[in-house]
C-alpha positions as CSV (number, residue, x, y, z in Angstrom):
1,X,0.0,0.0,0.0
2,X,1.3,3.8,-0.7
3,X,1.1,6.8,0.7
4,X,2.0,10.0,0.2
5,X,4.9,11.7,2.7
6,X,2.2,13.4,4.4
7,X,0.0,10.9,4.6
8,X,2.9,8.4,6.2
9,X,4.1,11.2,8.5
10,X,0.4,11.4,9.9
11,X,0.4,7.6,10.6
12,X,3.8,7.3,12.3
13,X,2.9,10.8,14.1
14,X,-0.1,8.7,15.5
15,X,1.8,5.7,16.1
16,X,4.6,7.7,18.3
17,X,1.6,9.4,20.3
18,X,0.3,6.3,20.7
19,X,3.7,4.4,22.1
20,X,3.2,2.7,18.8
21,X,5.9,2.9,16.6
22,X,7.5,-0.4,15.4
23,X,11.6,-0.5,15.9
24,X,12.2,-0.3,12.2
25,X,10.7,0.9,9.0
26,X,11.3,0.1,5.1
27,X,10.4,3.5,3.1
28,X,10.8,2.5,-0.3
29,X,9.6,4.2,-3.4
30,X,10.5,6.0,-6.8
31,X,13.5,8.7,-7.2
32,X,12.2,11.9,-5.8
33,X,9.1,11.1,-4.3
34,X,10.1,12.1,-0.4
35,X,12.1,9.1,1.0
36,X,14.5,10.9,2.1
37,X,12.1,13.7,3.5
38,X,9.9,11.6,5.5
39,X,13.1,9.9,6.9
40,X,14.4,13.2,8.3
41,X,11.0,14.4,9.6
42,X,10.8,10.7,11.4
43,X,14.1,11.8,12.7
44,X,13.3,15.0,13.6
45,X,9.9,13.9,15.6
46,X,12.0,11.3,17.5
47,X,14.6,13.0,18.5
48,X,13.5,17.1,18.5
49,X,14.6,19.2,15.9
50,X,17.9,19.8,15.0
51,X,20.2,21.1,11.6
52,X,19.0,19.9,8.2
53,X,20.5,17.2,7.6
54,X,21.1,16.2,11.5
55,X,19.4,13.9,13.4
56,X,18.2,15.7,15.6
57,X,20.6,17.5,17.3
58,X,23.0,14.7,17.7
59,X,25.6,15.3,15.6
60,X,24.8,11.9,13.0
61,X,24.5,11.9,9.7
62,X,21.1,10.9,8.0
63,X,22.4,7.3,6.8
64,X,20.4,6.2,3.7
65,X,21.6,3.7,1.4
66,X,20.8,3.7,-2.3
67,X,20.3,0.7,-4.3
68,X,19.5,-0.2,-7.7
69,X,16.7,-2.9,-8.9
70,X,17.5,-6.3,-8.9
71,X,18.4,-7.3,-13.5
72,X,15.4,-9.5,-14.2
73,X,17.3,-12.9,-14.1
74,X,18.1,-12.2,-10.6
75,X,14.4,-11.5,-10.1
76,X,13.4,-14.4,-11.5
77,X,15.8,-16.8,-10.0
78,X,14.6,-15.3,-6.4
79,X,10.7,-16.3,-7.3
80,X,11.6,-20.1,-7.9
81,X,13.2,-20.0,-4.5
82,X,10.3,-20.2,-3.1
């Protein structure tokens, strides 16, 4: 299921009110659409607000790793693994 930044911001704002959040998260989508964004606002609600680009305050570098799609014989050979 998608949703937009906002939307997801909303739910895991709900889910931290609610001593609900889970102790990881996997936010995934298309170049540009506000991966990295959400991530820092996570941080940012976690931790209190700090420099762009800080996590909050503490002096650590947003970490987020960049990957490529799997080439389609790789994809396939994961589906028969089954």
């Amino acid at each position: 299921m998608s949703f937009t930044v906002e939307k997801a911001f909303e739910l895991l704002s709900g889910a931290h009110a609610n001593s609900r959040l889970a102790h990881a998260y996997l936010i995934t989508g298309n170049e540009g659409c506000g991966k990295r964004h959400l991530a820092a606002s996570l941080i940012h609600l976690l931790n209190g607000s700090g420099e762009e680009g800080d996590a909050g305050g503490l002096g650590l570098d947003l970490a987020v790793e960049e990957t490529s799609p799997a080439p389609a014989s790789a994809a396939a050979a994961d589906s028969s693994c089954a």
